[in-house]
Each structure stands twice: as structure tokens, then as C-alpha cells.
N, C-alpha and C positions, 0 to 999 in steps of 0.2 A: 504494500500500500504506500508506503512513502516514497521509491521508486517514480510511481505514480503520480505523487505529487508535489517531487522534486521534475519530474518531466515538465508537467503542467506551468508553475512556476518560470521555469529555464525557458518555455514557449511564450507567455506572456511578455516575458522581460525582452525575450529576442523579440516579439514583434514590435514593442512597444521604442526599444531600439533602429530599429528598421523603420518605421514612423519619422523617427526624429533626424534621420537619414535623408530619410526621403523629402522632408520638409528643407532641409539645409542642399539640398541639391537642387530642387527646384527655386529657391530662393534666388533674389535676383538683384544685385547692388543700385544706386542709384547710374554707376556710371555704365551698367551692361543697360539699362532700362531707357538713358537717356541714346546711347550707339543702336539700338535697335528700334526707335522710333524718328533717329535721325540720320540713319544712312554712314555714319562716323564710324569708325572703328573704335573701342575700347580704349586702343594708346589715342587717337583724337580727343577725345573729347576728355581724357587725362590730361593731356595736353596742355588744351584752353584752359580746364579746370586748376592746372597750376599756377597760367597765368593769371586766375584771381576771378574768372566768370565761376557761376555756381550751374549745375545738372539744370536749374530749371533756366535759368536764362539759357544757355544753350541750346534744351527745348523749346526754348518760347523764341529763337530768332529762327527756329526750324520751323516754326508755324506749330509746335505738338504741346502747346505746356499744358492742353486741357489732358489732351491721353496720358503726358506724362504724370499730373498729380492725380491721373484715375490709378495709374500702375502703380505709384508710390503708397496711395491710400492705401492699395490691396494687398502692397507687402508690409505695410506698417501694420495693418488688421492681420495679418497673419504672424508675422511678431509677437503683437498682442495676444494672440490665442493660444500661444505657443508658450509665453510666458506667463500666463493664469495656467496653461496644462501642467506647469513646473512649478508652482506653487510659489513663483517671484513677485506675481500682483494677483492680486483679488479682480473679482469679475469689475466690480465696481470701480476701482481706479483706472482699470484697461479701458472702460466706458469711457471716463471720467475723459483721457489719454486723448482716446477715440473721437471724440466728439470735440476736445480742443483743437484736433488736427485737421477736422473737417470745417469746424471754424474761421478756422485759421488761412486754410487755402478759398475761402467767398472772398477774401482779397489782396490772393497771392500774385503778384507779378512775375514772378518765376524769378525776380533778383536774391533772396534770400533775407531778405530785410525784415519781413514779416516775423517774427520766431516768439517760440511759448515755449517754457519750459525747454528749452534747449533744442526746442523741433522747427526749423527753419524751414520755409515754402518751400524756399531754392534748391533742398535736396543735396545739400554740401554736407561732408561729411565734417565727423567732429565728436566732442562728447557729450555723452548724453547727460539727460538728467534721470537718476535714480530714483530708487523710493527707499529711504532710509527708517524702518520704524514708520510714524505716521506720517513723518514729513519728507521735504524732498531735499536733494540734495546729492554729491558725485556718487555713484551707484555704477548699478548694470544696467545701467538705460540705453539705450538706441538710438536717442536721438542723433537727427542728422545738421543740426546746426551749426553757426561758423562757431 
């Protein structure tokens, strides 16, 4: 019987690993999501991004900054879900997150200027803001601001 339920366990654990695989493989940076909605290669649009433009203005002089904050929301929301899966934020802060990020892009330029909590429009990478306890502060946050 424990056989049995040392198997059971080992299946879980490995599927629940293979999940979190599978999520980080289909994941998708800002700078593959901005190359793939504007024709640029990955070193391109690193490139510009060195010289000081942020993922959405890049977007947005490609004519794409609406698809691109639709692709960014989608991977932020997946973040978010991934990080309530792992017991790093409660359903309610990932809302909370969620909904400032959605805010936040009704009047995003794609310059980066806009930013909450360390989540900038413009989709430039950077550190995030955490959740420390109940409040916030340098963490394992995601944000992508300057």
C-alpha cells in the first residue's frame, strides 16, 4: 500500500512540475512580444531598448502598442496566477495587481512614464515591487518598470 502511495504522490509532484515547465516555456519577455508584433529581431529591438526607448514605445512607433499591452496584460495575468498557484500572493492582491495594471494602460503611451507600483506601461524591464508581509516593498515582484 505505501508503494502505492509513494507512486501517487511522485505522479502528482511530477505533473505539477511539468505545469510549471510548461508555463515558463511558453512565457514570453517583453522584448520577444515586442520582435514578434514588430517585424525586429530580439537583438533589434534590445538594441533600441539600450539606447533608452522602452518595449512599448517601440511598439507604438510600429503602429502595435494596442496588441502589445493586450500580450503584456496576458502575460502579467499569467504571472499573477502562477504566483497565487505558489502561495506568493493571495487571490486578492493578484486582483488588486490586476486591475492596477489594467488601469494603468487606459493611459498608457507606450513611453513608460505611466508606472504603479513599479509596473510601467512601456514594458521596460527593471525591479519589481514585492509584497512584503502586508505591505509592499523590494520583493519577488515582476514588475517591469524603469
Amino acid at each position: 500500500m505505501k508503494i502505492k502511495k509513494t507512486i501517487a504522490i511522485t505522479l502528482v509532484v511530477g505533473v505539477i512540475g511539468a505545469m510549471g515547465i510548461a508555463y515558463a516555456a511558453t512565457s514570453k519577455t517583453p522584448a520577444e512580444i515586442t520582435s514578434s508584433l514588430t517585424g525586429k529581431t530580439v537583438t533589434e529591438v534590445n538594441a533600441e531598448r539600450s539606447q533608452g526607448k522602452t518595449y512599448g514605445t517601440i511598439a507604438n512607433e510600429a503602429g502595435k502598442l494596442d496588441e502589445f499591452q493586450a500580450q503584456m496584460l496576458e502575460e502579467k495575468k499569467a504571472n499573477l496566477d502562477q504566483r497565487v498557484k505558489d502561495g506568493k500572493l493571495t487571490q486578492e492582491q493578484a486582483d488588486a495587481i490586476y486591475n492596477n495594471i489594467k488601469t494603468n494602460q487606459l493611459t498608457c503611451d507606450g513611453a513608460g512614464s505611466g508606472r504603479m507600483g513599479g509596473q510601467g506601461c512601456g514594458g521596460s524591464t527593471g525591479q519589481g515591487c514585492g509584497m512584503n508581509g502586508g505591505g509592499r516593498g523590494n520583493g519577488q515582484g515582476f514588475g517591469r518598470g524603469r
